[in-house]
C-alpha positions as CSV (number, residue, x, y, z in Angstrom):
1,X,0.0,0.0,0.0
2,X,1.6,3.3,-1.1
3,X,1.8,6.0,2.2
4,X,-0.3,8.5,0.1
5,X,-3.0,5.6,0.5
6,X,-2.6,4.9,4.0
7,X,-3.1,8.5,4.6
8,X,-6.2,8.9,3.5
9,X,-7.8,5.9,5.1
10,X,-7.9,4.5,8.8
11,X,-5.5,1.3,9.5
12,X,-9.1,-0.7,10.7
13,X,-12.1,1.1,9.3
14,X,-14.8,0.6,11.0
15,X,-18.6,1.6,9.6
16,X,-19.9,5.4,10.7
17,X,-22.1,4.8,14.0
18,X,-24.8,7.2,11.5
19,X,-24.8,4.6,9.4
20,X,-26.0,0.6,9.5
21,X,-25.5,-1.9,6.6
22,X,-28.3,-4.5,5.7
23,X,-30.1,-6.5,3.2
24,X,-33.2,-5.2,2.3
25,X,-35.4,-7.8,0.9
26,X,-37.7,-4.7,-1.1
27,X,-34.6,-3.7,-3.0
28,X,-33.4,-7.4,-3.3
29,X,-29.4,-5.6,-2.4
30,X,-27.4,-4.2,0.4
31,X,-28.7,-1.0,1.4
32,X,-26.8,1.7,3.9
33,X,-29.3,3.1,5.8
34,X,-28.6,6.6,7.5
35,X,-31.4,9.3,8.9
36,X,-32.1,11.0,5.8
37,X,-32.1,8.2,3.6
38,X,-30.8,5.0,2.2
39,X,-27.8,4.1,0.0
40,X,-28.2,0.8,-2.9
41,X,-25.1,-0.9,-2.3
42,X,-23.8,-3.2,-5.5
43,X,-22.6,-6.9,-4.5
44,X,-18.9,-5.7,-4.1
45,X,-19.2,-2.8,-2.0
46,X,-21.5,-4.7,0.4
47,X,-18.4,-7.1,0.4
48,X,-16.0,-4.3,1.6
49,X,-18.2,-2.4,3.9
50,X,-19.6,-5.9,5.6
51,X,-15.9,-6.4,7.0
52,X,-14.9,-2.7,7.9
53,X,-15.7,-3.1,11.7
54,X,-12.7,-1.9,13.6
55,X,-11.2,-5.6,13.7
56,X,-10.2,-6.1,10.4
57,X,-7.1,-4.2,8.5
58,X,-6.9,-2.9,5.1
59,X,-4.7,-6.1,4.4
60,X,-6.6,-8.5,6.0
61,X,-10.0,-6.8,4.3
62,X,-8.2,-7.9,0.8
63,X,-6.7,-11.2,1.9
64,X,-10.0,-12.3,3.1
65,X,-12.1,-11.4,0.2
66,X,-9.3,-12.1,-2.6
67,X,-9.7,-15.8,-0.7
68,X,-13.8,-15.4,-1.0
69,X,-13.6,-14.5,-4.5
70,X,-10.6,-17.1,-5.3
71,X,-9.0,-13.9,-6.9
72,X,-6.1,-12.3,-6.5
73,X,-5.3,-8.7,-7.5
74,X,-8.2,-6.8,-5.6
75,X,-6.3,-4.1,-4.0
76,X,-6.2,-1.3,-5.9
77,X,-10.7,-1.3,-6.1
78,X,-11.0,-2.0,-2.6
79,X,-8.9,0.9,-1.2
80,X,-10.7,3.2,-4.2
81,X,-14.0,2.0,-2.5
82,X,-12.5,2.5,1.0
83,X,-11.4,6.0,0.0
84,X,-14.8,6.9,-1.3
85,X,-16.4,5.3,1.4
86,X,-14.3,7.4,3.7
87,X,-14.9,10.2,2.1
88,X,-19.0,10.1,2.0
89,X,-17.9,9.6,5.9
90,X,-19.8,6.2,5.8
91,X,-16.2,4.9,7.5
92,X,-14.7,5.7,10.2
């Protein structure tokens, strides 16, 4: 991970206390919910944001779901969806 990266983006990102993550069956997709609204999550963002809860570290994030989608190479689209993510303040 390049420093500018790590920078920008907490060593165990954890989701915004504002926010909660879950499937809604109406949508049929991971939804972010927040007081004014609600977010439509695609499959691989659910992915990321499922596993930023304080524990888990940027590497360990992409270890674990390069192993769940038996793919290597994930890095650099995680930490852009991280960085985003961090940036709507949906992480912490």
């Amino acid at each position: 991970m390049s420093d500018q990266a790590t920078e920008s983006l907490p060593e165990r990102p954890r989701l915004n206390r504002l926010f909660r993550l879950q499937w809604e069956e109406a949508q049929q997709a991971y939804v972010l919910l927040y007081p004014e609204g609600m977010v439509k999550l695609n499959l691989s963002a659910a992915e990321i944001l499922k596993r930023c809860d304080g524990a888990h570290t940027i590497d360990a994030l992409v270890t674990e779901l390069e192993q769940a989608f038996n793919t290597t190479g994930l890095r650099d689209q995680i930490e852009g969806m991280l960085r985003a993510s961090f940036e709507k303040d949906w992480i912490k």
